[in-house]
C-alpha positions in Angstrom: 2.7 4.3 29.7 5.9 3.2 27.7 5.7 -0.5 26.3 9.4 -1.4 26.4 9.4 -3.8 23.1 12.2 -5.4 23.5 11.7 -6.9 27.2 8.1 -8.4 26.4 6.5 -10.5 23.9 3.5 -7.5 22.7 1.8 -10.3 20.9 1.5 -12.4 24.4 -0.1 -9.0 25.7 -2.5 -7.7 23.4 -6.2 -7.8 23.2 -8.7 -7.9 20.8 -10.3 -4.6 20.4 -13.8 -5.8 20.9 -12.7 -7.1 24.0 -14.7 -6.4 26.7 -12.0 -3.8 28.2 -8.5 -3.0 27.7 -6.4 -2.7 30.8 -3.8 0.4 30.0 -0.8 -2.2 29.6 -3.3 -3.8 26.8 -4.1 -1.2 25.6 -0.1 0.1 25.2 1.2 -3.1 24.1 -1.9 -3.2 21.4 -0.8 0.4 20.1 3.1 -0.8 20.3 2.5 -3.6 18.1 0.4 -1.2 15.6 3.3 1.2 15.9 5.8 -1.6 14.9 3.4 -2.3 11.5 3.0 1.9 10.5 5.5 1.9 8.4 5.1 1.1 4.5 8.4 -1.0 4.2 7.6 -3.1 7.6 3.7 -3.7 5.6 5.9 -4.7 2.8 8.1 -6.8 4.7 5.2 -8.9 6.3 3.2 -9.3 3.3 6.6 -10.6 1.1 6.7 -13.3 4.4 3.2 -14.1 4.5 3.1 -15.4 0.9 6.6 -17.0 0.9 6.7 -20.7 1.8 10.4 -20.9 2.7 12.5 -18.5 4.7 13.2 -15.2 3.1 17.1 -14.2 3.5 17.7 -10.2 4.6 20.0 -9.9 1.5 16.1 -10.3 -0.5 14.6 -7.6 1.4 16.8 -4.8 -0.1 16.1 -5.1 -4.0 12.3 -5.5 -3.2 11.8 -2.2 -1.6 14.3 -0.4 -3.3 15.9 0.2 0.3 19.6 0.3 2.0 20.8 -2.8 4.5 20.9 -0.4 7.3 17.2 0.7 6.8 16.2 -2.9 6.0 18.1 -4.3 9.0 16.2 -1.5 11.2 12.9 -2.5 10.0 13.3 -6.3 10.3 14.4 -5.6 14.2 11.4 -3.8 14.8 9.4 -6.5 13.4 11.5 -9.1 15.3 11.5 -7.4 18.4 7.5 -6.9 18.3 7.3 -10.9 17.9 6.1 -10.7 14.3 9.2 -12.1 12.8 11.3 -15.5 13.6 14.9 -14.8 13.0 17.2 -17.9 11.5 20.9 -17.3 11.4 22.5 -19.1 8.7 26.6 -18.2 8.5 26.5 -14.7 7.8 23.0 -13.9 6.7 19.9 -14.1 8.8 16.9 -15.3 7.5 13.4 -14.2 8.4 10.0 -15.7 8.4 6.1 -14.9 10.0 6.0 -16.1 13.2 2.4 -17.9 12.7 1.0 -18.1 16.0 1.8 -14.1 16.4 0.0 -13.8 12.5 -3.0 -15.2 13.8 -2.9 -13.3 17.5 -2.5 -10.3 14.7 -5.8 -11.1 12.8 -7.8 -11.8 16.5 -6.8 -8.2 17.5 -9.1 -6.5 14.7 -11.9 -9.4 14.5 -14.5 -6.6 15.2 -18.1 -7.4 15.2 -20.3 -6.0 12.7 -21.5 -2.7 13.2 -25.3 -2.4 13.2 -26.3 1.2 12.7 
């Protein structure tokens, strides 16, 4: 099954993985929005948001991981388009934060109980 990410909010779709059971569109949009974090820079991206209290313009993204416009522009879509990310145009630049509500859906999906062994 293909999770098309830009026609659906993956965040709105995904369940915890010590739900009960996954139906295979849970289970696809689960592994889309892991896809969309398996990336180093994107890891980067969302920890840099998660400990910024304002806003953080694109143009901020390149010098802290040493990376070109395009690549950072490719990543923050990704993000975006996974419903991690708000995007905030301001004149030419667009400025990103964490989507909060889609943070904490994140940190639901791998609540796990304990394992007892």
């Amino acid at each position: 099954m293909v999770v098309d990410m830009t026609s659906l909010d993956l965040i709105a779709c995904c369940k915890p993985l010590a739900a009960d059971a996954l139906t295979d569109e849970e289970a696809s949009a689960t592994a889309a929005l892991f896809k969309a974090l398996a990336d180093p820079a994107r890891v980067k991206i969302v920890n840099l948001l998660a400990t910024s209290d304002e806003p953080v313009c694109a143009c901020e993204f390149i010098p802290a991981l040493g990376l070109s416009q395009a690549t950072v522009s490719h990543h923050l879509r990704k993000l975006t388009e996974a419903g991690l990310l708000e995007r905030e145009p301001r004149g030419k630049w667009a400025y990103f934060s964490l989507d909060r509500e889609a943070a904490a859906e994140l940190a639901g999906l791998v609540d796990l109980p304990e394992v007892v062994r």
